[in-house]
PANUFI-406387 format. One record per residue: x negated, y negated, z of N, C-alpha, C, O in turn. Coordinates in steps of 0.001 Angstrom, whole numbers, plus 500000, padded with zeros to 6 digits. Example, Ala and Ser with C-alpha at 12.3 -4.5 7.8 and 13.67 -1.06 7.14 Angstrom:
! PANUFI-406387
     n_u     n_v     n_w    ca_u    ca_v    ca_w     c_u     c_v     c_w     o_u     o_v     o_w
  486810  505690  507800  487700  504500  507800  486800  503300  507800  485764  503319  508465
  487150  502250  507080  486330  501060  507140  487100  499970  507870  486591  498862  508039
! end
This chain:
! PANUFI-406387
     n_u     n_v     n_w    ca_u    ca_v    ca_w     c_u     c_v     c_w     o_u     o_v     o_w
  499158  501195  500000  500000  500000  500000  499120  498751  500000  498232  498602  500840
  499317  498068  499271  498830  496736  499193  498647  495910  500118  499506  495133  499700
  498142  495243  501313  498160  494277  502192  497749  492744  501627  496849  492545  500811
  498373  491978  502071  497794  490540  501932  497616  489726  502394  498432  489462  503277
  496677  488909  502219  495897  488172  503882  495932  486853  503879  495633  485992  503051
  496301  486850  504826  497278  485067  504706  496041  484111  505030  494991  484391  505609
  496441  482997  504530  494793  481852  504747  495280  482170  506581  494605  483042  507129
  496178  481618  507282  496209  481490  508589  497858  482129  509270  498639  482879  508684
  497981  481620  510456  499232  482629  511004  500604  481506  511007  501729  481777  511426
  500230  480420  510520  501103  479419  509899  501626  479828  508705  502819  479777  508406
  500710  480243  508004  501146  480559  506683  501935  482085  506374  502484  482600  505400
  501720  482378  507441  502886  483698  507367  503894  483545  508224  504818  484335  508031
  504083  482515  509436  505385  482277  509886  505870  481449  508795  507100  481428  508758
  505288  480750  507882  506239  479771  507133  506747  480952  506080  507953  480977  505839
  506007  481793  505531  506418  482739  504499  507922  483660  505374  509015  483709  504809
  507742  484155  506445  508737  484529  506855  509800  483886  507390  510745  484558  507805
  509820  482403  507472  511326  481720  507730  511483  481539  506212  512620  481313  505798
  510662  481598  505506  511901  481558  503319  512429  482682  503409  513587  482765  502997
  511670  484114  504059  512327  485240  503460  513833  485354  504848  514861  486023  504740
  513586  484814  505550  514664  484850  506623  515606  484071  506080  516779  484440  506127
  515271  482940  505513  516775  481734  505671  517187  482547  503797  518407  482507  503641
  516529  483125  502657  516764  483805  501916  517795  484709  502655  518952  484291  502610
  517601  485777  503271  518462  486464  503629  519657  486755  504367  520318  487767  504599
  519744  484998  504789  520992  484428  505509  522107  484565  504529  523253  484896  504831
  521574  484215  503041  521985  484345  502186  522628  485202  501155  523555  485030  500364
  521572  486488  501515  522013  487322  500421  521055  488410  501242  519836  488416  501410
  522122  489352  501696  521688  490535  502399  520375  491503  502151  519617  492115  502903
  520491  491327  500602  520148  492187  499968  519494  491308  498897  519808  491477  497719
  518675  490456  499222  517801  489182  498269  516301  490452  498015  515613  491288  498600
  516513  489810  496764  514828  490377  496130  514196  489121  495989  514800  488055  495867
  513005  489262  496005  511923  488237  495866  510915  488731  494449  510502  489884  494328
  510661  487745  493552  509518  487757  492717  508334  487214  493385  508327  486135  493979
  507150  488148  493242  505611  488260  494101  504796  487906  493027  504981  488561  492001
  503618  486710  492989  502734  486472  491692  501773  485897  492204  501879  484701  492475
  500640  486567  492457  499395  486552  493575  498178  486341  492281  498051  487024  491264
  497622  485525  492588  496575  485393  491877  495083  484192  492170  495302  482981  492134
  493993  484598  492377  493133  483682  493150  493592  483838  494571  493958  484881  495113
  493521  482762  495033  494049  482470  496242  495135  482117  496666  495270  481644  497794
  495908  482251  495998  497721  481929  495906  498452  482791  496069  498107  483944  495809
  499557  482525  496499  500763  484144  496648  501689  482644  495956  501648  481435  496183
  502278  483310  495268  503926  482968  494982  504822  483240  495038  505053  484231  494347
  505863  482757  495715  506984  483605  496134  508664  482840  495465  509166  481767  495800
  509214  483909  494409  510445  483711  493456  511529  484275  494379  511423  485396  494875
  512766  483321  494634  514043  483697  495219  515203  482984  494568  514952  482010  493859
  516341  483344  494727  517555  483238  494105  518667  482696  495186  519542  483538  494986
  519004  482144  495833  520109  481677  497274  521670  482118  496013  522357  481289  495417
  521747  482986  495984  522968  483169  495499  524352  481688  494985  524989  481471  493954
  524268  480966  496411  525575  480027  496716  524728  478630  495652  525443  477703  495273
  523779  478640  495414  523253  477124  495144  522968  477563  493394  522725  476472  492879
  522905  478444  492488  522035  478769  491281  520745  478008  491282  520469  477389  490254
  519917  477969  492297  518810  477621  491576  517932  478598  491907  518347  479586  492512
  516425  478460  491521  515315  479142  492348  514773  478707  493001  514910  477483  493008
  513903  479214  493893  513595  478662  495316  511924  479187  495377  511848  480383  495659
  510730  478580  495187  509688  478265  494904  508799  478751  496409  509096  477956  497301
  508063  479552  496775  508058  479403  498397  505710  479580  497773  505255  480377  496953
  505237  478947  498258  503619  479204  498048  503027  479904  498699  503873  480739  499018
  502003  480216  499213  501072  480325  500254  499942  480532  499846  499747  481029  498736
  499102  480235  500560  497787  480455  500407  496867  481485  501213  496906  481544  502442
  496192  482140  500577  495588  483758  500385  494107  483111  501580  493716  481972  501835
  493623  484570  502078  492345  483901  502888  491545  484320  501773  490398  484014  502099
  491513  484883  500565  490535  485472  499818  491045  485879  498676  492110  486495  498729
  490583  485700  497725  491272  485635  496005  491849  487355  496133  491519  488313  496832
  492644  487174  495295  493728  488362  495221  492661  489418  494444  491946  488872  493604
  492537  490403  494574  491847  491470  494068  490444  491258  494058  489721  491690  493160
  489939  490444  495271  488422  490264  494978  487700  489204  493951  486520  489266  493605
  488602  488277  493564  488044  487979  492195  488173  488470  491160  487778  487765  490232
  488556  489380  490908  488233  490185  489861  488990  489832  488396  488770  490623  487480
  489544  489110  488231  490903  489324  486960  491965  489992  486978  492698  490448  486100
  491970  490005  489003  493095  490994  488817  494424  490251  489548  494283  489181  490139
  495494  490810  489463  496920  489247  489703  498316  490313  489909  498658  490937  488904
  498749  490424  490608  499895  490777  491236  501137  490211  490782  501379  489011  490916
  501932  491022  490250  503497  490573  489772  503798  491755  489866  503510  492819  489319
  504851  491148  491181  505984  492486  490925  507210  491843  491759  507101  490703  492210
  508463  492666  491962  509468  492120  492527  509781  493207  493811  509652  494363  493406
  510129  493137  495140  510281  493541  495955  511378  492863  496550  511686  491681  496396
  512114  494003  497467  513229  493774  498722  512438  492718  499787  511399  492908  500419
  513544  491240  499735  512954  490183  500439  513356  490825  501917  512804  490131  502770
  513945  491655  502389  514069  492146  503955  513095  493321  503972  512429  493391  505005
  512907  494099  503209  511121  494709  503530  509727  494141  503473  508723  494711  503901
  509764  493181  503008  508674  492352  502904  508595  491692  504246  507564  491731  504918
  509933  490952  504720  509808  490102  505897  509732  491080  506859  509424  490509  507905
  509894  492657  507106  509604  493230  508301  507948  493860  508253  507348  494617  509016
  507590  493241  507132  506164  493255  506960  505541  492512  507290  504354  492711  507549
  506132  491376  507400  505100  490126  507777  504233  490470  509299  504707  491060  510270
  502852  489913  509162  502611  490448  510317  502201  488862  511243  500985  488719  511122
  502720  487835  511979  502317  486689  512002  500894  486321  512433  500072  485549  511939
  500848  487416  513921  499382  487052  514686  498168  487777  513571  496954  487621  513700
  498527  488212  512985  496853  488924  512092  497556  488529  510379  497244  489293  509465
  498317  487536  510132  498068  486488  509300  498264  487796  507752  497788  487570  506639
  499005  488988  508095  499286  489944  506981  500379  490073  506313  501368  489617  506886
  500579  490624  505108  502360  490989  504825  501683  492351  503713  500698  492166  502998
  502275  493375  503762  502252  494479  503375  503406  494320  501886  504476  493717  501811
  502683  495102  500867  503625  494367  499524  504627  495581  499674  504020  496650  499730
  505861  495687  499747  506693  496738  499441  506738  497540  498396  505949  497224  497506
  507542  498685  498151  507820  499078  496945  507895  498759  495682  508771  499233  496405
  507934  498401  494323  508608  497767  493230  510345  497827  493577  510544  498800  494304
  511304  497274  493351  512691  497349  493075  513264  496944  491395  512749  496081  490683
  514236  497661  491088  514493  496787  489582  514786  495495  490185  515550  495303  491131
  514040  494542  489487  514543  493114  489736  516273  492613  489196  516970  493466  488646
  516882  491030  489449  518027  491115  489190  517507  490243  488288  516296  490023  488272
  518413  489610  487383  518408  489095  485751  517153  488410  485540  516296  488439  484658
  517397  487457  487193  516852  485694  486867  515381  486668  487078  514537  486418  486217
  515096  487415  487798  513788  487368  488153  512917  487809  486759  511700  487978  486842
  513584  487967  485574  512638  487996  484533  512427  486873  483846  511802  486923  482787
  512882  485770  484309  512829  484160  483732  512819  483288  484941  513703  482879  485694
  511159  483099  484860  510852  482191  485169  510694  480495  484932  511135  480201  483821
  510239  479444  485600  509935  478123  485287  508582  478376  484535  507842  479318  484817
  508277  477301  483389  507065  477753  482730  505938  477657  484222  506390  477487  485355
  504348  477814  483898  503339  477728  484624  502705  476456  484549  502154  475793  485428
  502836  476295  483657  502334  474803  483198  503300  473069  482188  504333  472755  481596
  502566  472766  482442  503746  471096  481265  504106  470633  481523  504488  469732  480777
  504565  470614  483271  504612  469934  483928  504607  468302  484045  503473  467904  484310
  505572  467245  483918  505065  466218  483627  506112  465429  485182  506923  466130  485788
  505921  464330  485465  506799  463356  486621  507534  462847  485953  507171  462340  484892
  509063  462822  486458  510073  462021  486059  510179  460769  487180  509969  460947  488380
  510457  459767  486721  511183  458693  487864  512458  458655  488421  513251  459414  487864
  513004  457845  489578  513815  457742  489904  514548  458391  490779  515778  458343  490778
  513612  459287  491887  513727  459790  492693  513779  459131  493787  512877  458370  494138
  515034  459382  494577  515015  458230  495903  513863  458584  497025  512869  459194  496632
  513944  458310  498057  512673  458583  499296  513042  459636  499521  513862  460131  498747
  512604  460342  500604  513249  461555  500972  514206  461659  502451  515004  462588  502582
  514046  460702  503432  515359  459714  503520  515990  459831  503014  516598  460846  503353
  516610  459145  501781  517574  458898  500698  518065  460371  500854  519164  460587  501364
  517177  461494  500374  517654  462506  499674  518834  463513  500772  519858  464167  500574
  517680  463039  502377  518395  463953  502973  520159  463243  503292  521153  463965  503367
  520179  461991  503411  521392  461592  503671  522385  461688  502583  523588  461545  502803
  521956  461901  501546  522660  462131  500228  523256  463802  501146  524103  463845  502038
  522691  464678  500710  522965  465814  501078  523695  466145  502357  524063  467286  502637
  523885  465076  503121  524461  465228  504268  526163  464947  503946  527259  465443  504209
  525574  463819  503207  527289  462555  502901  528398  463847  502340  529471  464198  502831
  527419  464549  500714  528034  465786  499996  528478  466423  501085  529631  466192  501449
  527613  467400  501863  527995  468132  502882  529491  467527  503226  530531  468029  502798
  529439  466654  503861  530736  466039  505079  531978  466078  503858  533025  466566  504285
  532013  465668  502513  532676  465611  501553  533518  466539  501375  534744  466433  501364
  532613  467860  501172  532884  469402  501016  533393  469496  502192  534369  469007  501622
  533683  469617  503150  534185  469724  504195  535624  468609  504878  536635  468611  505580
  535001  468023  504280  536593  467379  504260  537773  467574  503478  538861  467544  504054
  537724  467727  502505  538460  467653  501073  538960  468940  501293  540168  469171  501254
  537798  470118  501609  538798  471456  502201  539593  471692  503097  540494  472523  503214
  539076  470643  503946  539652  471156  505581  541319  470501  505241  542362  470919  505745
  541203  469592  504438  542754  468745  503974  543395  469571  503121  544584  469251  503106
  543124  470697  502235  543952  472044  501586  544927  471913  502843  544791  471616  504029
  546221  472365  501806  547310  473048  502771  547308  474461  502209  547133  474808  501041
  547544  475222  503316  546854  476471  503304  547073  477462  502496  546450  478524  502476
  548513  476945  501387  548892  477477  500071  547509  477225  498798  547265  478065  497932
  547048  476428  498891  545979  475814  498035  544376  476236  498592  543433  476243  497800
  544194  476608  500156  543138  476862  499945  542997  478301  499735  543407  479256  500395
  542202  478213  498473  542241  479748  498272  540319  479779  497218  539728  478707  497091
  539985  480476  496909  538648  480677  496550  538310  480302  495305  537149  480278  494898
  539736  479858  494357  539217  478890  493200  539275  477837  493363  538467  477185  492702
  540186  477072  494264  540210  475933  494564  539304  475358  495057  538986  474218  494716
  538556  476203  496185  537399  475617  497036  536227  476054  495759  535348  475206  495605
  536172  476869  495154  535343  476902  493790  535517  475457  492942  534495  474852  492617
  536681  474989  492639  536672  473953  492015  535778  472603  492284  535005  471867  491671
  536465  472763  493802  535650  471540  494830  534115  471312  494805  533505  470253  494657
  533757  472273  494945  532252  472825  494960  531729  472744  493950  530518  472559  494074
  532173  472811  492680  531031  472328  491740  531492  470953  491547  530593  470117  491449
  532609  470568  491477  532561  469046  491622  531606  468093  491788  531278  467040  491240
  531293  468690  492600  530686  468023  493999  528912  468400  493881  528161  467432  493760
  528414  469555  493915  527104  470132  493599  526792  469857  492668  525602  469542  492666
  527346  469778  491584  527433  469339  489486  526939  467738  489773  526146  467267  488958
  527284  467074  490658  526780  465444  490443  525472  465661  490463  524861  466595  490982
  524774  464050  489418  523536  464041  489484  522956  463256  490844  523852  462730  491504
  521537  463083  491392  521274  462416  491842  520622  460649  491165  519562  460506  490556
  521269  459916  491390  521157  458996  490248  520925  459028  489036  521899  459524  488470
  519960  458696  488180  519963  459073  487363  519046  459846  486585  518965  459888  485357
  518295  460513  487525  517859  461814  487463  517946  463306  486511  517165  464100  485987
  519021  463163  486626  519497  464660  486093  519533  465755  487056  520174  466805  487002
  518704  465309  487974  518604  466491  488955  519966  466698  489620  520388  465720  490235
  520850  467967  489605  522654  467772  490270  522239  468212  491726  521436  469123  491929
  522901  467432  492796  522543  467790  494457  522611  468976  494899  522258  469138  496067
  523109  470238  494067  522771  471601  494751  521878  471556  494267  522111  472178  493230
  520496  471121  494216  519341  471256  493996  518474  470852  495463  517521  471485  495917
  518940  469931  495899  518275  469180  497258  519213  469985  498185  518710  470620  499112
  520760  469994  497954  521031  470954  499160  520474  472396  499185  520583  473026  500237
  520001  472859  498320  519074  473902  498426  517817  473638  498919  517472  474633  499557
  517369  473198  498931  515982  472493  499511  516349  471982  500922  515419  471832  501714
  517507  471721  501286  517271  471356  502587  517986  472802  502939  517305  473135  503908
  518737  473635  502787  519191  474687  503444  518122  475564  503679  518126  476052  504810
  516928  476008  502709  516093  476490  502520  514683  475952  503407  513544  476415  503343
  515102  475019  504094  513511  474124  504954  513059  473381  504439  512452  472657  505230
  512926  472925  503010  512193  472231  502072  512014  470927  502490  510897  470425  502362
  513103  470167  503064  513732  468914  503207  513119  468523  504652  513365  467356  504958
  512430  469198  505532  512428  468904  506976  511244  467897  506875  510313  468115  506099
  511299  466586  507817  510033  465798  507423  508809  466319  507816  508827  467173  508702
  507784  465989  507353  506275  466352  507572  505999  466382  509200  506564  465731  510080
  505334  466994  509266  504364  467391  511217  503873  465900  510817  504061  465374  509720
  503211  465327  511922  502190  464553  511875  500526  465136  510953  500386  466354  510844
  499736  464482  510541  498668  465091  509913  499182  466209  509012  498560  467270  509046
  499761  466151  508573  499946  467460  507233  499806  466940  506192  500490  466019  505747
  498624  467633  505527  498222  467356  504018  499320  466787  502897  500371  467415  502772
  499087  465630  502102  499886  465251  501375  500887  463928  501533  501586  463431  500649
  500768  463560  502737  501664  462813  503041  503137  463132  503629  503984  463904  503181
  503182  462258  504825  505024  462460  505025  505838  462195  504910  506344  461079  505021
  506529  463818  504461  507929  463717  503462  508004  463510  501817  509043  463332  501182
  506594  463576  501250  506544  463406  500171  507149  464400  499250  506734  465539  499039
  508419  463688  498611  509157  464410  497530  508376  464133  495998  507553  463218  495964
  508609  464834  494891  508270  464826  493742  509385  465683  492427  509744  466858  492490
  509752  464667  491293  510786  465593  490949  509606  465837  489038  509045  464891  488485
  509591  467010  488618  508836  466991  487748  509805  467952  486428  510467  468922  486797
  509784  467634  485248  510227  468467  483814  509446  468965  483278  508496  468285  482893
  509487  470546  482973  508967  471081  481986  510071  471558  480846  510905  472430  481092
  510004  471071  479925  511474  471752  478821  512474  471773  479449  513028  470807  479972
  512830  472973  479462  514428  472955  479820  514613  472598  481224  515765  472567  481658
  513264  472222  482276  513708  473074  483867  513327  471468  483975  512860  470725  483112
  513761  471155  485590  513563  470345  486708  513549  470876  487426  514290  471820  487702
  512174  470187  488316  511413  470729  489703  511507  470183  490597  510770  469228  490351
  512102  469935  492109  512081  469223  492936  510840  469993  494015  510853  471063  494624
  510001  469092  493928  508705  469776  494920  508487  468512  495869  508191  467320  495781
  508884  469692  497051  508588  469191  498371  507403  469904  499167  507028  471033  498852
  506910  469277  500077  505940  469862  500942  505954  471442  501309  504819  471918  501287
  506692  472107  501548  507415  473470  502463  507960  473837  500193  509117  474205  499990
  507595  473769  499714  508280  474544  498687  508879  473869  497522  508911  472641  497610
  509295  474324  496596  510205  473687  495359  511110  474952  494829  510956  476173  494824
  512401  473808  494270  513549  473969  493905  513607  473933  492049  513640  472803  491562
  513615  474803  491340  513964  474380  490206  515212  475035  489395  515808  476076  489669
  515415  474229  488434  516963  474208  488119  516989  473876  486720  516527  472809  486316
  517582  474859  485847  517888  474621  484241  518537  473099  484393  519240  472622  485285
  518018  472530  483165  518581  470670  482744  519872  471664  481993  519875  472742  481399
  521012  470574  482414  522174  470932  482141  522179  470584  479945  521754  469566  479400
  522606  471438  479455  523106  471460  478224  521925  472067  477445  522098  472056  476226
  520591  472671  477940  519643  472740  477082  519382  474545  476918  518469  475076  476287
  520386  475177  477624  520061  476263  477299  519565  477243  477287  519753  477548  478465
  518880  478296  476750  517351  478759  477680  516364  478553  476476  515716  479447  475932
  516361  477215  476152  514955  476644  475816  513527  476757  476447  513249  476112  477458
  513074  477173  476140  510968  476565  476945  511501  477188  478254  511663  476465  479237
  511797  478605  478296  512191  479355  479539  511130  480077  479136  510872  480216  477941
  510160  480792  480434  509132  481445  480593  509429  483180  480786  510146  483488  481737
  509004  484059  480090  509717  485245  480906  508760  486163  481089  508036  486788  480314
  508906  486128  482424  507317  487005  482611  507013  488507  483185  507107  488780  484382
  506773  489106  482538  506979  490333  482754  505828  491175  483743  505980  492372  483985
! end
């Protein structure tokens, strides 16, 4: 079995609250694994939001020695997390599983370019809060003939479908990012700055990269253009 060695024991409690708040989600969440150098990458799906959910970490020692050698595979995100090992900084790679659709289409690797017009991250979280209270109001006012699971379906993309200004980016993108940890402000001294959001396009996708991870999300009307599929 494969083991993998986390730069520190931060970096495997943070890897195991994605695969935890993942599985708040979806009982039975698979994760896409893409280890290479000193990097782990970690691919998830939150069922309720359609986007993907971006999780990093960093390796104490290049993946296979250096060698040219690079890890892709897809595994059960609840065997992986009872792998995690926090105090000795390990996670044991599970089995292969057939992956589910998305996990054979990925965001490209590269092309990456910055879009503008991203509010602070302030902004973003109170945005996501306001939606929140919205969604929750508008249902809680159903009379109880009406609330029923297309209706509150209706509501819900309503509402998630808006952009964030004029962005393109639609707010189940940030409410995924904050359900997911993404959104929480910076420790004091943490690399990068605090709270620094970034929203970036490659072809078809938008990236919302935050400190703790990124969110990306097909641009609405384009299709599966400049979609990556990586086998």
């Amino acid at each position: 079995m494969t083991v993998l060695h986390l730069a520190d024991e931060g970096e495997a409690a943070d890897l195991a609250a994605f695969l935890g708040r993942l599985l708040h989600y979806d009982r039975a969440a698979a994760v896409r694994l893409q280890a290479a150098g000193t990097t782990l990458a970690v691919f998830g799906r939150p069922p309720s939001f359609e986007v993907l959910a971006i999780r990093t970490a960093r390796l104490a020692k290049p993946y296979g020695h250096g060698l040219d050698e690079t890890l892709d595979v897809t595994v059960s995100a609840g065997e992986l997390l009872d792998s995690v090992d926090e105090t000795a900084a390990t996670a044991a790679v599970p089995a292969a599983v057939t992956g589910p659709p998305w996990a054979g289409v990925l965001p490209p690797r590269g092309g990456w370019r910055p879009e503008p017009g991203l509010p602070e991250p302030d902004a973003v979280r109170t945005l996501v809060a306001a939606v929140v209270a919205e969604f929750r109001s508008r249902t809680g006012e159903l009379a109880p003939e009406r609330r029923t699971r297309a209706e509150l379906d209706r509501i819900g993309r309503e509402i998630w479908s808006r952009t964030i200004g004029a962005t393109g980016l639609p707010v189940r993108a940030a409410h995924a990012a904050q359900a997911l940890g993404f959104l929480r402000p910076r420790g004091t001294g943490a690399p990068g700055g605090p709270g620094e959001l970034g929203l970036l396009s490659s072809g078809a996708w938008l990236r919302l990269r935050t400190p703790y991870g990124s969110i990306a999300v097909r641009r609405a009307g384009l299709g599966a253009l400049d979609v990556s599929v990586r086998r």
